[in-house]
C-alpha positions, 0 to 999 in steps of 0.5 A: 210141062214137067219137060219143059222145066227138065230143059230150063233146069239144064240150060242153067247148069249149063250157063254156069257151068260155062260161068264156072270155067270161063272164070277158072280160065282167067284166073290161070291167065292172070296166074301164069302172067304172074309166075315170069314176073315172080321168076325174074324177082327171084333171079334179079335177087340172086344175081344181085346177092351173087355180084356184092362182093365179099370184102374178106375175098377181096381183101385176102386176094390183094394180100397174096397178090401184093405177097407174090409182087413182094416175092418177085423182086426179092427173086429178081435181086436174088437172081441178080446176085448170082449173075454178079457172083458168076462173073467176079468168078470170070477172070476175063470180066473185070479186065473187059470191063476195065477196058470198057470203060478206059475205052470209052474215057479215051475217046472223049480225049481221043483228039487232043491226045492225036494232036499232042502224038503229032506234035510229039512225033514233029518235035522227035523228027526235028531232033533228028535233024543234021548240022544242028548246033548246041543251042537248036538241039537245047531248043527242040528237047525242050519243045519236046518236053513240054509235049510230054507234060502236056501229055502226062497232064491228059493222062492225069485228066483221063486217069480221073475221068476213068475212076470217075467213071468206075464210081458212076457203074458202081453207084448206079448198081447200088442205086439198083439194089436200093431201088429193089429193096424199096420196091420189095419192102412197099409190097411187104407193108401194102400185103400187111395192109390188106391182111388187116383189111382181112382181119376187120372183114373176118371180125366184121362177118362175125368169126371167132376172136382167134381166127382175125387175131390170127390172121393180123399175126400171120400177116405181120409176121410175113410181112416182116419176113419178106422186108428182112429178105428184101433187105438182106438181098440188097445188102447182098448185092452191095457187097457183091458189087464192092466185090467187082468194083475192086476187081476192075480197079485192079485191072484199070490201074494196070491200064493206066500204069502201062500209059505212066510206063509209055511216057517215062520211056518216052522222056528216057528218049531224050536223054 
């Protein structure tokens, strides 16, 4: 008997003991299908902390970035200046560019003027004519002479076309200057924008009174430095511009003298 119950006694520790296990072997099934979801929690609440964007970066990364834009073009005006003052130091430029330009007026009377030559040249062949009396000699210098006026009439209107023309190449190189200094000086006031966007973020986050206060202040002050600079290169590179403007004129009026000298010779021809 007392056997029998030693078994029965055993059996039931058994059977709990089975109990006891089984339950302890769901519960670290139920905990480690918890542990991923927990994980994944905690990274999606990083990631989501890591990707918000920090409006004092932002603000300070478009500041320099509108800086560095505001640098450049006042480089590129700089640069131009130099480019101007190497070729007013080149005592071939503004004769080629005179030239240039005389060459390209020319050609926009080009027909009319081989006309007159033609004519011109006709009239002086008639001239040499023999057997001509007073009065055919009288007629043909006159025809001659109005070949002339017509000639001196288009070389007024090329004159004029030629310093028209030298007014255009100056006006678009100071529309040029203007235009930099426009676009430096916009890139100047938008750096400033940003560094007051700069400066409420760093009073928004919290930080001491004097570090966005100095902030604003350091932002006005470059931006204000870079307006001058952008505004003294271009006035820099209209005076340079005056500069070689009045040295191609010089050569241009010379082109056109040598034309009023070819006609009074001409004219002294038939006298």
């Amino acid at each position: 008997m007392d056997a029998l119950r030693e078994r029965l006694r055993r059996a039931r520790r058994a059977a709990e003991e089975a109990r006891r296990a089984a339950a302890e072997e769901r519960a670290a099934e139920e905990r480690a299908g918890e542990q991923p979801a927990a994980l994944m929690a905690d990274l999606l609440a990083t990631n989501s902390t890591t990707a918000a964007p920090d409006p004092a970066q932002e603000a300070e990364a478009a500041m320099r970035n509108a800086s560095a834009h505001a640098e450049a073009i006042i480089a590129k005006l700089e640069s131009w200046i130099r480019d101007l003052k190497v070729n007013i130091h080149d005592a071939n430029f503004a004769r080629a560019v005179a030239q240039g330009i005389q060459s390209n007026v020319q050609q926009d009377f080009a027909d009319q003027r081989e006309d007159l030559n033609r004519s011109f040249a006709a009239a002086i062949e008639a001239l040499n004519a023999s057997g001509l009396n007073a009065s055919e000699v009288e007629e043909r210098v006159g025809a001659a002479k109005r070949i002339i006026k017509q000639t001196r009439e288009l070389n007024r209107q090329e004159a004029k076309e030629t310093r028209a023309a030298l007014g255009e190449l100056d006006k678009s190189g100071r529309a040029k200057a203007k235009k930099l200094e426009k676009e430096g000086k916009a890139a100047a006031k938008q750096a400033f924008r940003f560094g007051k966007a700069l400066s409420r973020a760093q009073h928004a986050a919290g930080l001491h009174e004097h570090i966005y206060e100095r902030t604003i202040g350091h932002a006005e002050h470059a931006s204000e430095r870079l307006e001058h600079r952008a505004e003294h290169a271009a006035e820099k590179a209209e005076d340079v511009l005056e500069h070689q403007s009045g040295q191609v004129e010089h050569h241009l009026e010379k082109l056109m003298d040598e034309l009023s000298d070819e006609e009074s010779r001409a004219v002294d021809e038939l006298y």
